[in-house]
N, C-alpha and C positions, 0 to 999 in steps of 0.2 A: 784170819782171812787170807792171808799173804801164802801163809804153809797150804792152805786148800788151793788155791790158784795155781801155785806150781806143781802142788799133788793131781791136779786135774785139766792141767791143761791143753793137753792132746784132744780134751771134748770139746773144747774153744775152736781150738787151730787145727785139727783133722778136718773136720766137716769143711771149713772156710779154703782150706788148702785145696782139697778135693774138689770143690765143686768151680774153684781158679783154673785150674788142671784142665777139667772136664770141656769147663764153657770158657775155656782163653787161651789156653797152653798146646792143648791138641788141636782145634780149629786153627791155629796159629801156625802154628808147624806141617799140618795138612797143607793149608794155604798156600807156604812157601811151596812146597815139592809141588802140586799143581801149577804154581804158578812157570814150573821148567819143563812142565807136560803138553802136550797135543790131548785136548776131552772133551766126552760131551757129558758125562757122569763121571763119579769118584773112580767107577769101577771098572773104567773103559784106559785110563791113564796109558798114553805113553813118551818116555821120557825123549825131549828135541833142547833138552839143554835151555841156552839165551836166545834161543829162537823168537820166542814171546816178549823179551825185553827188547830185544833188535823192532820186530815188530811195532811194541808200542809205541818208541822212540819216533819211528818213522811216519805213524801216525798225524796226520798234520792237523786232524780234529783233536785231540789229544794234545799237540803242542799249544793250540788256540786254548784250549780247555784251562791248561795248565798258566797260562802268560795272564787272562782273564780270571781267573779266580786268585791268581797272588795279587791283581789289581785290586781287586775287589774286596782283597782280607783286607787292604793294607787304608781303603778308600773308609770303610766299614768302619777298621779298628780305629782312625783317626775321628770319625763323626760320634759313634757311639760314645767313647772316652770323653771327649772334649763336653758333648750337651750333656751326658751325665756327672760327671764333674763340677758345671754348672750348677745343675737344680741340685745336686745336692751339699751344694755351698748354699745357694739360696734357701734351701729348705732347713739350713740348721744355724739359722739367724734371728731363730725365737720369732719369726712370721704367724700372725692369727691363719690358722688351717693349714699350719704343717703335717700334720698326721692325713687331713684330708685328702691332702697334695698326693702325698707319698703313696696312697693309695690307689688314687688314678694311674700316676704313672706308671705303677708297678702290674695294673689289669693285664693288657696287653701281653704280656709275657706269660700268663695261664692260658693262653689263645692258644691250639694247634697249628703247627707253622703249616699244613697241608687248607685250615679253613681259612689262615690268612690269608694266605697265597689267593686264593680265589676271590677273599671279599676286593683285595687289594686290585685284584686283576680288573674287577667292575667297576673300581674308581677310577684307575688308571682310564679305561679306557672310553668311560666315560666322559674324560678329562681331555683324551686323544682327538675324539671323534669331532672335535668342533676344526682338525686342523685336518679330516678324512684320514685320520692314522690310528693304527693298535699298538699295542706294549710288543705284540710278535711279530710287528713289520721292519723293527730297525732293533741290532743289538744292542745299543746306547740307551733307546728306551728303558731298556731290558735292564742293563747295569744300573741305571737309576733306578727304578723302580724297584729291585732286588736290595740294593742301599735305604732306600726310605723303609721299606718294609721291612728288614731286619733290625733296623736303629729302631725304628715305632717299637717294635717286639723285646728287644734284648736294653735299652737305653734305663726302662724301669727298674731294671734287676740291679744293674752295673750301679746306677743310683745308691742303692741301697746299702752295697758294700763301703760304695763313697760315704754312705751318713758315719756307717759305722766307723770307717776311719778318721773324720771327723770328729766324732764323739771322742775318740779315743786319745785324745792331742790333750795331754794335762794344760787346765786352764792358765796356771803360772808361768808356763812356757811362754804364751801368747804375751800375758801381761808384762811378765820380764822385756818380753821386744817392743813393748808400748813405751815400756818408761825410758832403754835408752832411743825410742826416737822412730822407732819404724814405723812408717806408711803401710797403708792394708798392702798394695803390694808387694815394699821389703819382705811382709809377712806371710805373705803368700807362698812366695819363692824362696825365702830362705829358713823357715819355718816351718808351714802347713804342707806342702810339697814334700819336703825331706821327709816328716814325721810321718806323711801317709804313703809312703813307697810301696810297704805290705801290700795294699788293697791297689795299687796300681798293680803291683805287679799279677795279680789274681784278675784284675778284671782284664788288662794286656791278653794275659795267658787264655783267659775265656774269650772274647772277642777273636784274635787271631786264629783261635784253632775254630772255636766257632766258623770263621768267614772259608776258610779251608772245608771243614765236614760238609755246608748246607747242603741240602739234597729236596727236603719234603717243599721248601718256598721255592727254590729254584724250579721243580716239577709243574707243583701246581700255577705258580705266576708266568713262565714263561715257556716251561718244555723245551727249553733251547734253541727254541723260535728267534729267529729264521734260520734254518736250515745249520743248525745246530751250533749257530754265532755266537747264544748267549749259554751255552752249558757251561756250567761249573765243572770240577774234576769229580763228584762223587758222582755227578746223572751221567757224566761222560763214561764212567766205569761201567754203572750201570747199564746204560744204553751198550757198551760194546760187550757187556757181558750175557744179555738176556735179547739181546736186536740185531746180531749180526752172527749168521751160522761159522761155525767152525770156528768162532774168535774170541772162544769161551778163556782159553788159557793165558792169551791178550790182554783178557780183563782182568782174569786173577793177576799175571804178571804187572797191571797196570794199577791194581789194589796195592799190592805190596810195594811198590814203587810212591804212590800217595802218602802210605802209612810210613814211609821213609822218610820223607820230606815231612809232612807234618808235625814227627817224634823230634828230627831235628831244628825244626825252627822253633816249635814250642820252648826244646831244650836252649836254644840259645837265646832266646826271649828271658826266658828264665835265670839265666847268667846274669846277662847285662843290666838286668833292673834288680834284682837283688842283692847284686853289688855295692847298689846307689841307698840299698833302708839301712835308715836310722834306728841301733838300739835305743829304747826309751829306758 
């Protein structure tokens, strides 16, 4: 089997390579050179250099856009973490309808973030209306609203990776810390905490870059309402890519400027907490 594998391996990794290439590599690199173009199609390009970074820079929707959504990953990554964390301590405490649990909470996250956005939207302002206010009259509404609704969606998933890292904590480890003396707490922190580092660090990495990408909740919950206070970076992209004439290259230059910042904070998320796991 081993000699077939290496005899045939180009049928594995051509096709997979090629179609990286195809759908990553070349949109990628188109991307960049547009983004130093003046256009209104691929095939109109013409090259103005840092013109379109100058411009996004100066952008003061764009700067709002950018300050709001690192709030927001950071509001997000803190809320989702923490109550999933939670239930999935409580849920792997040998509780009658632990499976049941896990199931509920986990619904929510098969939801389309474009149907939530809108169920959320009728509660919300359902909830509003007793004080004559909408979720799109004040951007505050909006960052809340955007926070509840992503925690409800994304809390079940993050869960579940917690069960697993849980499970995965050898039971004599725990007991070892029982017999010289530790309180659930010592054990919490200086045991359960370390040994589940892995699965923090995955859901960290998901949640953050999560609260950076949203685009389909942000849309349908608030549209950037009021007057484009509560946009995220990805609708802000959008919006100046496909809603303001001539400001197509803005946008690309404002895409690849995103996907800057995103690679690097993901990457440094990823240093700092995998630093901290424990080999078992």
């Amino acid at each position: 089997m081993e000699k077939a594998i290496k005899r045939y391996w180009p049928v594995f990794i051509v096709p997979t390579l090629l179609a990286f290439i195809i759908g990553f590599i070349i949109p990628f690199a188109l991307g960049l050179w547009l983004s130093l173009c003046d256009f209104t199609t691929v095939t109109d390009a013409t090259f103005v250099g840092f013109t379109n970074y100058i411009r996004a820079f100066e952008d003061t929707i764009f700067q709002h856009a950018f300050w709001f959504t690192a709030l927001f990953a950071v509001v997000s990554l803190v809320v989702i973490n923490i109550v999933a964390f939670l239930l999935a301590f409580a849920l792997t405490q040998r509780l009658r309808g632990t499976n049941f649990f896990r199931t509920v909470f986990f619904m929510p996250n098969l939801i389309g973030g474009i149907v939530l956005g809108y169920i959320w939207q009728l509660i919300f302002n359902g909830i509003l209306q007793q004080w004559n206010q909408a979720i799109g009259l004040n951007e505050w509404y909006g960052f809340a609203g955007l926070v509840i609704l992503v925690a409800w969606q994304q809390i079940g998933y993050m869960m579940i990776i917690y069960i697993a890292g849980f499970q995965s904590i050898p039971d004599d480890v725990l007991e070892a810390a029982e017999i010289d003396g530790a309180n659930w707490w010592q054990k919490l922190v200086g045991v359960t905490i370390p040994m589940m580092m892995s699965s923090i660090t995955i859901c960290m990495f998901l949640s953050i870059t999560n609260g950076f990408k949203l685009f389909d909740q942000n849309l349908s919950l608030t549209a950037g309402e009021p007057s484009k206070l509560s946009e995220l970076l990805a609708l802000n992209i959008y919006n100046t890519f496909y809603g303001r004439t001539g400001w197509e290259g803005v946008g690309q230059a404002k895409a690849v400027i995103f996907c800057i910042v995103v690679v690097a904070i993901g990457l440094i998320q990823l240093k700092v907490t995998r630093s901290r796991e424990v080999q078992q």
